[in-house]
C-alpha positions as CSV (number, residue, x, y, z in Angstrom):
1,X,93.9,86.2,135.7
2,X,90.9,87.5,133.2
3,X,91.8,91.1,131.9
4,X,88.1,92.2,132.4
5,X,88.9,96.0,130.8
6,X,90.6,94.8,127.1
7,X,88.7,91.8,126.4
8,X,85.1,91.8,125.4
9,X,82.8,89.6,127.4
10,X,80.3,89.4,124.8
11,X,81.3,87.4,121.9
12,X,77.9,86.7,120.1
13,X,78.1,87.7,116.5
14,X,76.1,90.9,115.3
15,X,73.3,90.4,112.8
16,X,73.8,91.6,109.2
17,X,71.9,94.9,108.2
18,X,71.8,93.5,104.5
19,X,68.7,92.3,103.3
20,X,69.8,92.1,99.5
21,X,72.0,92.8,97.3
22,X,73.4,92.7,93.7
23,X,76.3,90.4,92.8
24,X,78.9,93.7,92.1
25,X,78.2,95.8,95.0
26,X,81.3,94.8,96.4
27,X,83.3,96.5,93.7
28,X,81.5,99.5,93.6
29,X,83.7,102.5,93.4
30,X,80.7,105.2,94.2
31,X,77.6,105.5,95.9
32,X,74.4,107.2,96.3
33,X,72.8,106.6,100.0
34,X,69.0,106.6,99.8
35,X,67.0,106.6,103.0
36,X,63.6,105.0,102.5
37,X,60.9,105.2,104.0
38,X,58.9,102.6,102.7
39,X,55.3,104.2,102.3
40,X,57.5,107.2,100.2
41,X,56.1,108.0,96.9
42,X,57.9,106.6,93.9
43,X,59.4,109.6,93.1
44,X,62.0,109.0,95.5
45,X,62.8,105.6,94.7
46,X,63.1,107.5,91.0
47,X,65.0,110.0,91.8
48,X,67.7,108.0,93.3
49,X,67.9,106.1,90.6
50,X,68.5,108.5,88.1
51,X,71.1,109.8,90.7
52,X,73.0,107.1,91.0
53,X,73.0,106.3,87.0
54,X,74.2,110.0,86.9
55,X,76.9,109.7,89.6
56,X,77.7,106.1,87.9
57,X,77.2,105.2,91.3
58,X,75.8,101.8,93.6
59,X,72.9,102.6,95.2
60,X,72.8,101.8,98.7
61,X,69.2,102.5,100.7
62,X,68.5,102.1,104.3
63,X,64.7,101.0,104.5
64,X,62.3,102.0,107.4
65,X,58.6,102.0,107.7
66,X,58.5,105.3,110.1
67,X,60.6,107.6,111.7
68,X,60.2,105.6,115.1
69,X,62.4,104.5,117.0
70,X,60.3,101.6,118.3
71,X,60.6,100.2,114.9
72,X,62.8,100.9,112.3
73,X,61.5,98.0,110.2
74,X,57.6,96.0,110.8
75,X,56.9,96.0,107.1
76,X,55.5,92.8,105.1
77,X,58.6,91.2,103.4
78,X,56.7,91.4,100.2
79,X,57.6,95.4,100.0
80,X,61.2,94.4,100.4
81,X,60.8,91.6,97.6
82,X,59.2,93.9,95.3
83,X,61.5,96.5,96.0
84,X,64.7,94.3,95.3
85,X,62.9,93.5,91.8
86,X,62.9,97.0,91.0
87,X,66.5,97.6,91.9
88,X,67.4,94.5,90.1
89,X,65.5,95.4,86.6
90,X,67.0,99.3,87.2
91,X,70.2,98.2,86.1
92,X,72.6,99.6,88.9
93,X,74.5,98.1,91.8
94,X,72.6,98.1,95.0
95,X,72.4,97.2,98.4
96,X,69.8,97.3,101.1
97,X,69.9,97.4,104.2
98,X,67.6,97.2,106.8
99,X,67.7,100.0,109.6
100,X,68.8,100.8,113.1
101,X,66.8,102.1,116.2
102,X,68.4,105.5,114.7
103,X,68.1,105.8,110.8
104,X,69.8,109.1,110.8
105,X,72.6,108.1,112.4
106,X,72.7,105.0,110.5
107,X,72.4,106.7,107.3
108,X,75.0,109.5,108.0
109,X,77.5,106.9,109.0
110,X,76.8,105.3,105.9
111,X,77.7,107.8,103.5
112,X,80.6,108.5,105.5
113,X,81.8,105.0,105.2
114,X,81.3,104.9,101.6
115,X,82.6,108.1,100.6
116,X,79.2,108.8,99.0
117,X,78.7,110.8,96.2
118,X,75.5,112.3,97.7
119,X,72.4,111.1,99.9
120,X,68.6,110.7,98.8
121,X,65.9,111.2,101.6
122,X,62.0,111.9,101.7
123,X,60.3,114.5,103.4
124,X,56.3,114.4,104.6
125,X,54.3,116.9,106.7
126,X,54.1,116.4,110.4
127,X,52.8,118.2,112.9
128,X,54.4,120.3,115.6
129,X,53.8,117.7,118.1
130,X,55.1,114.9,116.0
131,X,58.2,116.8,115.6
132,X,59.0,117.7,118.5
133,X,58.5,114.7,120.3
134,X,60.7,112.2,117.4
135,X,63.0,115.1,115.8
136,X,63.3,115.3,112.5
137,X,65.6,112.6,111.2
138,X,65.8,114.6,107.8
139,X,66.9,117.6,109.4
140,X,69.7,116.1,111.0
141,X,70.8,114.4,108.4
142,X,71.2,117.8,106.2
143,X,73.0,119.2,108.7
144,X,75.6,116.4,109.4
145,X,75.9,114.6,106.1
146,X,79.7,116.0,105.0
147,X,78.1,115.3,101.1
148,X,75.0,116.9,99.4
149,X,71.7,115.7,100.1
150,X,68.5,115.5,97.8
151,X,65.5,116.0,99.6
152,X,62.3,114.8,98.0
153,X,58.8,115.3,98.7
């Protein structure tokens, strides 16, 4: 007889997250998490950049296109390409990642996995409405990350 409660009926594999990444990541001792949101301002791409050169850290960032839940990820693939180029000519390890239905989840469990050093994420004006009908995926993650987070604006 077929033990229906310890055996999983569903064997189909589960898609990879990663989209790229560079040949050492797999060594990596630290991290940096970055969340992206791909129409950020360069700052934030910057910024955790020159964290994760501080830390001596991979950088591994979580790319979205809005804080939807619809759809964590319709961008053109040439944003990705041209983001991988930067990464690759920055001179760190990296990884990224495409996201989840819930980002802030996704990058909270992240850094938790990883024992990050700390966590990069972008900030941008909504309105009242806006947050209080998607929640603010920035506020939960500075309230649940167990490391520091950078916000950037």
């Amino acid at each position: 007889m077929t033990d229906l409660y310890s055996t999983p009926r569903d064997r189909r594999p589960v898609p990879s997250l990663q989209v790229a990444a560079s040949a050492g990541i797999a060594e990596a001792e630290r991290t940096v998490v970055l969340a992206l949101r791909l129409d950020a301002p360069e700052t934030v791409l910057d910024t955790a950049l020159r964290m994760a050169r501080f830390e001596e850290a991979a950088l591994r960032v979580v790319v979205f296109s809005s804080d939807s839940p619809a759809g964590p990820l319709d961008n053109d693939p040439a944003q990705i390409t041209e983001l991988v180029d930067d990464l690759s000519s920055a001179g760190v390890e990296f990884e990224v990642l495409r996201a989840e239905a819930d980002v802030a989840s996704q990058v909270i469990d992240l850094a938790d996995e990883q024992s990050a050093e700390l966590i990069v994420i972008s900030t941008r004006r909504r309105s009242a409405v806006m947050k209080l009908l998607l929640g603010s995926s920035v506020q939960r993650v500075i309230l649940e990350a167990s490391c520091p987070v950078v916000v950037v604006k």
